[in-house]
C-alpha positions as a Markdown table, in Angstrom:
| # | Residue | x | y | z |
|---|---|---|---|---|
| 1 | Unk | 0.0 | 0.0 | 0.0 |
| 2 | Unk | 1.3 | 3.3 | -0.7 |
| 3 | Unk | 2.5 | 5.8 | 1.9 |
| 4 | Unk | -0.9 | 8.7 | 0.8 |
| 5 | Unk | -3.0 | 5.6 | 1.3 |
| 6 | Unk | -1.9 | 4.5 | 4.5 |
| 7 | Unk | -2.2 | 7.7 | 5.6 |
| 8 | Unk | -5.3 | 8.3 | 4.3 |
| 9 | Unk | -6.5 | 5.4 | 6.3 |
| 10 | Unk | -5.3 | 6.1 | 9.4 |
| 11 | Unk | -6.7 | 9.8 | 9.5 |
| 12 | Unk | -10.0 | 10.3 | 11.2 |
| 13 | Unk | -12.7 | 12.8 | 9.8 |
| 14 | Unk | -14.7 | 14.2 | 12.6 |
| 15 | Unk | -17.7 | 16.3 | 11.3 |
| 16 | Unk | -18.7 | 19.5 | 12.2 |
| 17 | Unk | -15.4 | 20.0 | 14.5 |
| 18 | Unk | -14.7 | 23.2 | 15.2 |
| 19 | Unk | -17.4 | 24.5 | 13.7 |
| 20 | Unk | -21.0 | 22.8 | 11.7 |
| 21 | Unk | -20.5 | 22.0 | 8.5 |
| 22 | Unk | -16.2 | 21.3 | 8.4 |
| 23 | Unk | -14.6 | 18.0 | 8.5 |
| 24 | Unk | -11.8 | 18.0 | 10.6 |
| 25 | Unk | -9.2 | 15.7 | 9.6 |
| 26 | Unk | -7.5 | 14.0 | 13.1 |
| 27 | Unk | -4.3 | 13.0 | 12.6 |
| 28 | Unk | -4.2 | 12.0 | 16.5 |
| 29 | Unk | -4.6 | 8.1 | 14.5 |
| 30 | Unk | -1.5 | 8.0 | 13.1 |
| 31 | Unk | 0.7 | 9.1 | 16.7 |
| 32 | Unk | -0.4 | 6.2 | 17.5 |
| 33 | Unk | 0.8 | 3.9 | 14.6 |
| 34 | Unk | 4.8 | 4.2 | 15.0 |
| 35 | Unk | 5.5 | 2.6 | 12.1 |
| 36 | Unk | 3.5 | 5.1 | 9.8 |
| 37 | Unk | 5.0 | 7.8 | 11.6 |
| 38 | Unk | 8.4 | 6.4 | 10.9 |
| 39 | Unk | 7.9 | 5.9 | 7.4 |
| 40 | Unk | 6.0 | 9.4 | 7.1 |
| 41 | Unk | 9.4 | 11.0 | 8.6 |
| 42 | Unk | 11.4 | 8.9 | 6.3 |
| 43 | Unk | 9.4 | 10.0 | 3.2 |
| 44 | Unk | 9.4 | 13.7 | 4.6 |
| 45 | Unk | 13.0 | 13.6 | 5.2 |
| 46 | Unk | 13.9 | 12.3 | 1.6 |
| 47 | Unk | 11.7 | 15.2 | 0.0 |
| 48 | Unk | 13.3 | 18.0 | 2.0 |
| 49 | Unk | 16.6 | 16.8 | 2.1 |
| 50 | Unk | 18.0 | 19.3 | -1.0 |
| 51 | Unk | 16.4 | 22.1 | 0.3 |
| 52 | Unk | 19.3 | 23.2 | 3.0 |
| 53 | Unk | 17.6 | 24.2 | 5.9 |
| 54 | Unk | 18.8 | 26.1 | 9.0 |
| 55 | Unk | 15.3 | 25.7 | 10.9 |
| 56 | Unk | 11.8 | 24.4 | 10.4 |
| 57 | Unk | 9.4 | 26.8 | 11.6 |
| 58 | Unk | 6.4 | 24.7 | 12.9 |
| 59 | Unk | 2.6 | 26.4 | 13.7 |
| 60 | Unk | 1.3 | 24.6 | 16.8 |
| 61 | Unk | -0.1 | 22.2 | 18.5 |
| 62 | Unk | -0.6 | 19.3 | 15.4 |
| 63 | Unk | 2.7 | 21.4 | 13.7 |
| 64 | Unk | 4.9 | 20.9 | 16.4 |
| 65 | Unk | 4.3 | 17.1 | 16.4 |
| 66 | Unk | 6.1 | 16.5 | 13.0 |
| 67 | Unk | 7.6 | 19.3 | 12.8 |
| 68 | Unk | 9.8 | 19.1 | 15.8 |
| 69 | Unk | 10.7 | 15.4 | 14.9 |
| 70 | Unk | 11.6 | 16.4 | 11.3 |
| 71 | Unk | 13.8 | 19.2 | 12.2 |
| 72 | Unk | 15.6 | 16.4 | 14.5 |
| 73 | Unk | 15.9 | 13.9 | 11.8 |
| 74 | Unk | 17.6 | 16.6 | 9.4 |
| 75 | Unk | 19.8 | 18.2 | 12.3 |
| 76 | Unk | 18.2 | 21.7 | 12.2 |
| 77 | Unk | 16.5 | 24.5 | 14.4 |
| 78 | Unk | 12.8 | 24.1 | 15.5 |
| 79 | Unk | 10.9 | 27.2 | 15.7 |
| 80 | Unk | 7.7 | 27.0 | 17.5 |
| 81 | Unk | 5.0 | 29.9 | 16.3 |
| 82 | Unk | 1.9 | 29.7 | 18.7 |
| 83 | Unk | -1.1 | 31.3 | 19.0 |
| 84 | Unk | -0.8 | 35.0 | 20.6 |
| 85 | Unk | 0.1 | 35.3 | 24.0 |
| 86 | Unk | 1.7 | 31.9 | 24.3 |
| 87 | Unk | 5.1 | 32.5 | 23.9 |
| 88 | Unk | 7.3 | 34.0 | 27.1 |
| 89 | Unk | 9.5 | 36.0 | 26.2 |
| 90 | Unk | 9.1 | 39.2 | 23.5 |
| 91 | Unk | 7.8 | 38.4 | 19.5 |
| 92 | Unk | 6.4 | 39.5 | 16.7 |
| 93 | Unk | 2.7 | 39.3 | 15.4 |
| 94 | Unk | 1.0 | 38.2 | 12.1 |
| 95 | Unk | -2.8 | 38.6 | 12.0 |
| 96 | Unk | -4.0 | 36.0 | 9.4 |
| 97 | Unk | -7.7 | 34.4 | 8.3 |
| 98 | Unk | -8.4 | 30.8 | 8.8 |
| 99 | Unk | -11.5 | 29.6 | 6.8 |
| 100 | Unk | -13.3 | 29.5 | 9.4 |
| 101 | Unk | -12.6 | 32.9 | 11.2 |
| 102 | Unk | -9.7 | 35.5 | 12.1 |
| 103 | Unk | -6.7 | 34.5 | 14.5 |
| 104 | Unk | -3.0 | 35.9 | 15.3 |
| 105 | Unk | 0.3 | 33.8 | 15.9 |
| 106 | Unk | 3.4 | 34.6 | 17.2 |
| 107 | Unk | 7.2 | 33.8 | 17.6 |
| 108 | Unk | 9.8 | 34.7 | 19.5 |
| 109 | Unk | 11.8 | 38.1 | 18.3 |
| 110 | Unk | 15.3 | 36.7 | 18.0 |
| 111 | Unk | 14.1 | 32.7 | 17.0 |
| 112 | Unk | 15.3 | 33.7 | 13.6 |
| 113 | Unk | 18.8 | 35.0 | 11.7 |
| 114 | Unk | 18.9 | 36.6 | 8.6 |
| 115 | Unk | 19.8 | 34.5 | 5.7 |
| 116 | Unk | 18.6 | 31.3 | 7.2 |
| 117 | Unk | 17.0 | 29.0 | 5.2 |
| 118 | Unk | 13.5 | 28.0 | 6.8 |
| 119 | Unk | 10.9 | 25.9 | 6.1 |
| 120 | Unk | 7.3 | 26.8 | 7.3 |
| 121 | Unk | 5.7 | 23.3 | 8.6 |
| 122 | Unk | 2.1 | 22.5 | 9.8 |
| 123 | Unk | -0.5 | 19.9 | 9.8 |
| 124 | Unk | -2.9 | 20.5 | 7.0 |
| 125 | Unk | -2.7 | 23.2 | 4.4 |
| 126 | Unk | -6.5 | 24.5 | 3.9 |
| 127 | Unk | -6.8 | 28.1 | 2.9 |
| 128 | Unk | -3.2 | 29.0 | 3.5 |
| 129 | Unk | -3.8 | 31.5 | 6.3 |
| 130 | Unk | -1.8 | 29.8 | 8.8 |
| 131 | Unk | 1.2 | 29.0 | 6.7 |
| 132 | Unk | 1.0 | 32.6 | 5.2 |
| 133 | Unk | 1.0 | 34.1 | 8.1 |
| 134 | Unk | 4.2 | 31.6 | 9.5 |
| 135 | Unk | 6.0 | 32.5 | 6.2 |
| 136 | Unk | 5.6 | 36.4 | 6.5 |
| 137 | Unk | 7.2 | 36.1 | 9.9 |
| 138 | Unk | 10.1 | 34.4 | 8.8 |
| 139 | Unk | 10.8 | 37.0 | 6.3 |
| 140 | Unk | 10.1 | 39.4 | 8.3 |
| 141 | Unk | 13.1 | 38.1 | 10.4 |
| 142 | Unk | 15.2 | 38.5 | 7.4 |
| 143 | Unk | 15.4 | 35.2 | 7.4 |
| 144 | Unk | 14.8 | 33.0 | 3.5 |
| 145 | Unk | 11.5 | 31.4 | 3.1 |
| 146 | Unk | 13.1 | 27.8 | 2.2 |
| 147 | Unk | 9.9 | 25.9 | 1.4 |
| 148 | Unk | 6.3 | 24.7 | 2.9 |
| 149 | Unk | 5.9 | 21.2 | 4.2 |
| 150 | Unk | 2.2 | 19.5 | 5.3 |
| 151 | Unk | 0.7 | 16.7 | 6.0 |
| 152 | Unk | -2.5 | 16.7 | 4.4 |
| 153 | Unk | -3.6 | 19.4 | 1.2 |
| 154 | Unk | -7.3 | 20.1 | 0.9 |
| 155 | Unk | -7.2 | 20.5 | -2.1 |
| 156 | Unk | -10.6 | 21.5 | -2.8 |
| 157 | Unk | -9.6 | 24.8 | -0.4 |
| 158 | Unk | -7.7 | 27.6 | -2.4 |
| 159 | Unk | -4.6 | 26.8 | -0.1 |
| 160 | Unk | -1.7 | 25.4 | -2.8 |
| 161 | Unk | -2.8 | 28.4 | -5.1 |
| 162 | Unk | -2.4 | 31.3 | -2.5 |
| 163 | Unk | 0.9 | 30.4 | -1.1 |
| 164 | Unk | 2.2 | 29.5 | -4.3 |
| 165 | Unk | 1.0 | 33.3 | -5.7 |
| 166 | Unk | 1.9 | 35.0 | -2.4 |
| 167 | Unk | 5.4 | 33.5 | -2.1 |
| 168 | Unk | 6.1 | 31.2 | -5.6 |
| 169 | Unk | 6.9 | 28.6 | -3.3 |
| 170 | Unk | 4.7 | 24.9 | -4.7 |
| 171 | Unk | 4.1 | 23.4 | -0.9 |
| 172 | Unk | 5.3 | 19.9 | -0.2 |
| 173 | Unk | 2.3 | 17.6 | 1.1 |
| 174 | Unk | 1.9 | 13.7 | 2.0 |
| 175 | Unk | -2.0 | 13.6 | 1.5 |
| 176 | Unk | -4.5 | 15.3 | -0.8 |
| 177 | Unk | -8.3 | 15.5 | -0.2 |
């Protein structure tokens, strides 16, 4: 079976979560399944291996998850960005839509260096928003946007197309729906 499919059957759609009328896709399944995680890393690893990265910058919570691991398995910086007011010490602010309402994130001032090479990670790429939002921070740092790495594309959601005409960077995805 191939690695989308796999995937595809270990994610869990839960209607109407957060809001009626949007499927949610859980990937709390495949934490579970150590084996597909290993072989999601693996797979995740191979496709970002040219791209020379200094950090991955991951949106939380589901972000962090694979994010963090990935940035272990290719020996670079993790970056958390968190919802605002979450982080301790000072940052810097992006306001951004979701597709379901308005939100802000946040990092930490000095998390990035100008002329690192970053890649913006998260969970599910649906409208772009979120990534959009994680990206204009790191240039906004001075920093290089490297790339865009997800789990899942909804593809049916105007995602793909915004960040690749906001940034002309093609995101990298396991999954599309």
């Amino acid at each position: 079976m191939q690695l989308s499919d796999k995937i595809k059957h270990t994610i869990r759609d839960v209607r109407d979560y957060p809001k009626p009328g949007v499927v949610f896709k859980d990937i709390t399944p495949i934490l579970a399944d150590p084996l597909l995680m290993n072989e999601m890393i693996t797979q995740l690893k191979t496709d970002l291996k040219d791209l020379r990265l200094d950090a991955i910058a991951a949106v939380e919570a589901r972000g962090f998850i694979f994010g963090a691991i990935l940035a272990h398995a290719l020996n670079c910086r993790f970056i958390p960005i968190r919802k605002a007011g979450k982080l301790p010490y000072k940052t810097v602010q992006q306001e951004y839509s979701l597709e379901y309402g308005t939100a802000a994130i946040e990092m930490h001032e000095d998390a990035l260096q100008p002329g690192w090479r970053v890649l913006v990670h998260d969970d599910v790429l649906a409208t772009g928003g979120t990534a959009g939002a994680a990206a204009n921070l790191v240039r906004h740092s001075g920093a290089e946007l490297a790339g865009f790495s997800f789990i899942i594309n909804l593809s049916f959601l105007p995602g793909e197309l915004n960040l690749l005409h906001h940034f002309g960077v093609k995101p990298q995805y396991l999954v599309t729906y």
